[in-house]
N, C-alpha and C positions, 0 to 999 in steps of 0.2 A: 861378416854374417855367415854363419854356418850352415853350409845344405844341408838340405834332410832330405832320407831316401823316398821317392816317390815309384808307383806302381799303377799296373789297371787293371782293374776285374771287366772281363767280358762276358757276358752270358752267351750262348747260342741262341742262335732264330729259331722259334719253331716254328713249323708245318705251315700250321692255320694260325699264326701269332705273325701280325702286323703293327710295324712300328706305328704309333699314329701320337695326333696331338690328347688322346685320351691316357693315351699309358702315363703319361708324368701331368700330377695336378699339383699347381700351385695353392699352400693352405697355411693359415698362419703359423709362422717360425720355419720355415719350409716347404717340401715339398713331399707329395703323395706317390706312390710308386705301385699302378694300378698292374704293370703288366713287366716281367722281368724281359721276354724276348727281343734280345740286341739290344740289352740294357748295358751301358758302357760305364763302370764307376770310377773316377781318377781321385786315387788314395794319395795322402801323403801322412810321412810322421807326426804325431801331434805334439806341442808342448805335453812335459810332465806336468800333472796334477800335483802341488802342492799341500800338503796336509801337514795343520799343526805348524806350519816355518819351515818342514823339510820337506824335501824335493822326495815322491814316491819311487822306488824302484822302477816301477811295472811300466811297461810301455803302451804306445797308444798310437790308433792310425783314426782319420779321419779322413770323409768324402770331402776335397774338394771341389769336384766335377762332376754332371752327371749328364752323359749325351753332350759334353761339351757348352755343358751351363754351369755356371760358376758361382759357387755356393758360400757363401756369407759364412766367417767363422762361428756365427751363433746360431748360424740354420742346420736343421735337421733334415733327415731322408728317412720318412714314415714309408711302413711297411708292413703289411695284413701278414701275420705266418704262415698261412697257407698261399700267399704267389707264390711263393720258391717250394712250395712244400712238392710238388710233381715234375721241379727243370732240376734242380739241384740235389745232387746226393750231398743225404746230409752225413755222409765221412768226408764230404771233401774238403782237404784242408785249408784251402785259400777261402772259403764261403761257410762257415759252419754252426749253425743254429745251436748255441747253448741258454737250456733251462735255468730258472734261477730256484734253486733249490732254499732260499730261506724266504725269498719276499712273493709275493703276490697281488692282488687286488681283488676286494671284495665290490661284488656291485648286488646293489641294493634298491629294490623299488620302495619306495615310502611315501604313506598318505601325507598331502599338506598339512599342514596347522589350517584349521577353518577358520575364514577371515569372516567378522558378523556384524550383525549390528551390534551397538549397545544398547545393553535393558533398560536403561535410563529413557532413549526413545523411543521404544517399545509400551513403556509405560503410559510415558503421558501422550500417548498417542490413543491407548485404551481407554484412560483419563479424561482425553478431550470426545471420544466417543461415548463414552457414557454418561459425561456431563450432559453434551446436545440431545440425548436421545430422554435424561429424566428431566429436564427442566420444565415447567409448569409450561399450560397451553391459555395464554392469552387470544383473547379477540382481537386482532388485529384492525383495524379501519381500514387498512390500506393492503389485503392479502396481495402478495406474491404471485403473478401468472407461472403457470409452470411450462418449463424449458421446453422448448423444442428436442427433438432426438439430434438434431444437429448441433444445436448448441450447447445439448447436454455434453456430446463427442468432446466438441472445443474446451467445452472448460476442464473437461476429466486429462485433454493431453495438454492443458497450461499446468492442470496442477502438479499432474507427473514430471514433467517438467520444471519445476523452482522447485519439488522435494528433491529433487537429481542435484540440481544446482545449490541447495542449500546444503543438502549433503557434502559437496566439494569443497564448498566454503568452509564450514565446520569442522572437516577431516572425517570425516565420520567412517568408518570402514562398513564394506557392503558384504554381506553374506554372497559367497564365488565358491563354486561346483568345479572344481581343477582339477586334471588328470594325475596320476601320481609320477613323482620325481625320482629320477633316477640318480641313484649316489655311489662315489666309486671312492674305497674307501682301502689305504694299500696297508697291509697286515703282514705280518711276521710266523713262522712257522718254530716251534719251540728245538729243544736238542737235549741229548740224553738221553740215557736207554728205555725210556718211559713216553719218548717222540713216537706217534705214531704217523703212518703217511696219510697223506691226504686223498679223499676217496677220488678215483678215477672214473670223472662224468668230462662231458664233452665243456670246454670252456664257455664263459659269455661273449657276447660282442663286444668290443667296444662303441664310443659315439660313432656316428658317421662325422663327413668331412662338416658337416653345420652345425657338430654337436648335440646330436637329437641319438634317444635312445633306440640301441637295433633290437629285436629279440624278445623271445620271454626267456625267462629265468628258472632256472631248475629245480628251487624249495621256495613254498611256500607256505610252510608253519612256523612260526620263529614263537623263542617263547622267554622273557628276559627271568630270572631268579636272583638277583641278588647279588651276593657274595659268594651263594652256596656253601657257608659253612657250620650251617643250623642241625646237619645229618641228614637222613638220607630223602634224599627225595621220592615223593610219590610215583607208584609203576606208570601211573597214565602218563605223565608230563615225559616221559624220555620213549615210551608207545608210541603217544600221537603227535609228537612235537620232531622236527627234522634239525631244525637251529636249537640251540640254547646258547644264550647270551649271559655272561657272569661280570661280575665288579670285580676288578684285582684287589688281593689284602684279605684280611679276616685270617685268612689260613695259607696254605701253603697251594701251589694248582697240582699238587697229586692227591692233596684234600681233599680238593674241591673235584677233581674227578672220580677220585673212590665215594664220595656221595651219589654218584650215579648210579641205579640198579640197569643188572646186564637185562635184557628183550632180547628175542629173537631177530634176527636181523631180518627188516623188510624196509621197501621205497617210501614207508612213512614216518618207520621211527626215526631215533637217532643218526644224524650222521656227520655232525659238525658240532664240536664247541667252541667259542666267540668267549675269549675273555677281552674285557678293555679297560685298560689301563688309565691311572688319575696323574696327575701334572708332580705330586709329588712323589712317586716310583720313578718320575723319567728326570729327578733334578739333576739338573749339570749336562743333561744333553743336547744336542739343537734340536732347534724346530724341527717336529716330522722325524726325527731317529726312533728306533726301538731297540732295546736291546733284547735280543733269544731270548723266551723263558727257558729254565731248564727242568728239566722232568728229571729228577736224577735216578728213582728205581723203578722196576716195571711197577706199570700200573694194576692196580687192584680191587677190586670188588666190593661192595659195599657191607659183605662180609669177612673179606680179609685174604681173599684167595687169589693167586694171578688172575684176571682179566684176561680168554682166549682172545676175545677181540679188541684189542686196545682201541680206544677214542680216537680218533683225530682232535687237533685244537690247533687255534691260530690266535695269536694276540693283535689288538688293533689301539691305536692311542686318542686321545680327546676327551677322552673324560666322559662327564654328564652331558657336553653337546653329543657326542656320538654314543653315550646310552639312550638319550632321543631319539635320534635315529633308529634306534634297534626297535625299542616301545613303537614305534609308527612304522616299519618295516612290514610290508606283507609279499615279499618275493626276493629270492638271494642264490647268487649266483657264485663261481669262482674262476679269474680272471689271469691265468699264470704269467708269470713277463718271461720275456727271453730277450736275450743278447747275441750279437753276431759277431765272430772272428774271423780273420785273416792270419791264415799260418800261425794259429797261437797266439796270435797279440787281438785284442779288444776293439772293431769300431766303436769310436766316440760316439757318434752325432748319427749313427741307424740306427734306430726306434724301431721295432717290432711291436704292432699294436693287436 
């Protein structure tokens, strides 16, 4: 069996930085890494990644250790950006925070689907009230004494009661007032002289360690169009709207961004365009791939002139489920990944969240 080279990254203590049982939390597929000071990582080389049948060039280190806890080859060492962002310089080359300049993650607040009743029990429920209420008034022989307040109480919470129950029975879905859902949705940046960068706002959160969403989010106008390749779009919709969301196809995406008329730039108009892509533009690729769009000439105007400001845009995959999504979206944020190296070679298994 052949050795492979093994090493440690040691961080410094600092000041007011105490090792304790908070700094490292145990969370599923790993571990959390709340506080870098006298944080110990023991590296070792990792198998090559396989791709296709052939063995990849690139090489690769992974944590097996951390503080002398011994990390499972399919555990991970989760890691907020900003712990290290104030111990470590980021030239240093044994520790070094790199951006990922094509992928990202979009997070997205979105209304539920409202769960209801159906009209059908709605109906004859109306039905059965207004039957009772015309039916003829006979003379009775034998009137009905009328209820006490207390046993009017009792029967009002048996009835509520077996409609509850008969509900369950039936399946019957119940009209529910839910918070909005949080959706993280990871997208692609295009390439070609017609790329623009993406605007420079402070990232979202990710979950916390129970998966519950942190934060607000930075835009909330979003506005779906289409295919956009019908011509030019009306001034208000690219004014008041901050997202625009597009269908891939119809045209080409420097089309469909020359149907954009220029606005002055302010915090409400324009500042993202969201194309998403359908199942067959992505045939032959795995699950979750995207390939770059490409922008291949500067962008242009909806009159035909260079574009001072070029668009940003980012592609995202899923089809009509994740056009859904956009249609119910009322808050969007932008989510960047990064990755950690060691002297040039890639940790596998640290996660930067």
């Amino acid at each position: 069996m052949t050795a492979r080279p093994t090493f440690d990254i040691t961080f410094p203590t600092l000041p007011n930085g105490v090792l304790s049982p908070g700094s490292l939390q145990r969370v599923l597929n790993g571990i959390l890494v709340n506080s870098i000071s006298g944080l110990r990582l023991g590296m070792i080389q990792d198998v090559k990644i396989e791709v296709g049948g052939a063995p990849s060039s690139g090489e690769l280190y992974r944590v097996q250790a951390i503080n002398n806890i011994a990390m499972g080859k399919d555990e991970k060492i989760f890691m907020a950006k900003d712990t290290a962002a104030n111990v470590v310089n980021p030239q240093d080359p044994n520790f070094t925070r790199i951006r990922d300049m094509a992928m990202l993650d979009l997070v997205i607040d979105v209304v539920p689907e409202l769960v209801s009743k159906t009209d059908d029990s709605t109906t004859a429920s109306e039905n059965n009230s207004s039957s009772n209420t015309s039916s003829p008034d006979f003379d009775d022989p034998h009137p009905a004494q009328e209820d006490s307040p207390s046993e009017s109480s009792m029967k009002l919470v048996f009835n509520t009661l077996m409609e509850h129950f008969a509900a369950l029975i039936n399946n019957e879905p119940q009209a529910t007032t839910r918070g909005l859902l949080r959706e993280y949705l990871p997208a692609i940046t295009p390439t070609g002289s017609g790329a623009a960068p993406l605007p420079d706002v402070e990232d979202a959160l990710g979950p916390d360690t129970a998966g519950l969403a942190r934060g607000a989010l930075l835009w909330d106008t979003i506005y779906v169009v289409g295919n956009n390749c019908g011509g030019r779009l009306p001034l208000s919709v690219v004014r008041d709207h901050q997202i625009l969301v597009m269908k891939r196809g119809g045209c080409s995406f420097g089309q469909k961004l020359q149907n954009l008329p220029s606005v002055p730039p302010s915090k409400q108009s324009l500042q993202l365009v969201i194309v998403v892509s359908y199942e067959d533009s992505e045939a032959g690729l795995p699950s979750g791939w995207l390939i770059r769009p490409l922008l291949e000439g500067q962008q242009l105007t909806s009159t035909g002139l260079p574009r001072h400001r070029p668009i940003p845009m980012v592609m995202v995959g899923g089809g009509d489920k994740t056009y859904d999504i956009f249609q119910r979206a009322v808050g969007l944020g932008l989510k960047r990944r990064y990755s950690v190296e060691a002297q040039g070679v890639p940790i596998s298994n640290l996660i930067m969240i």
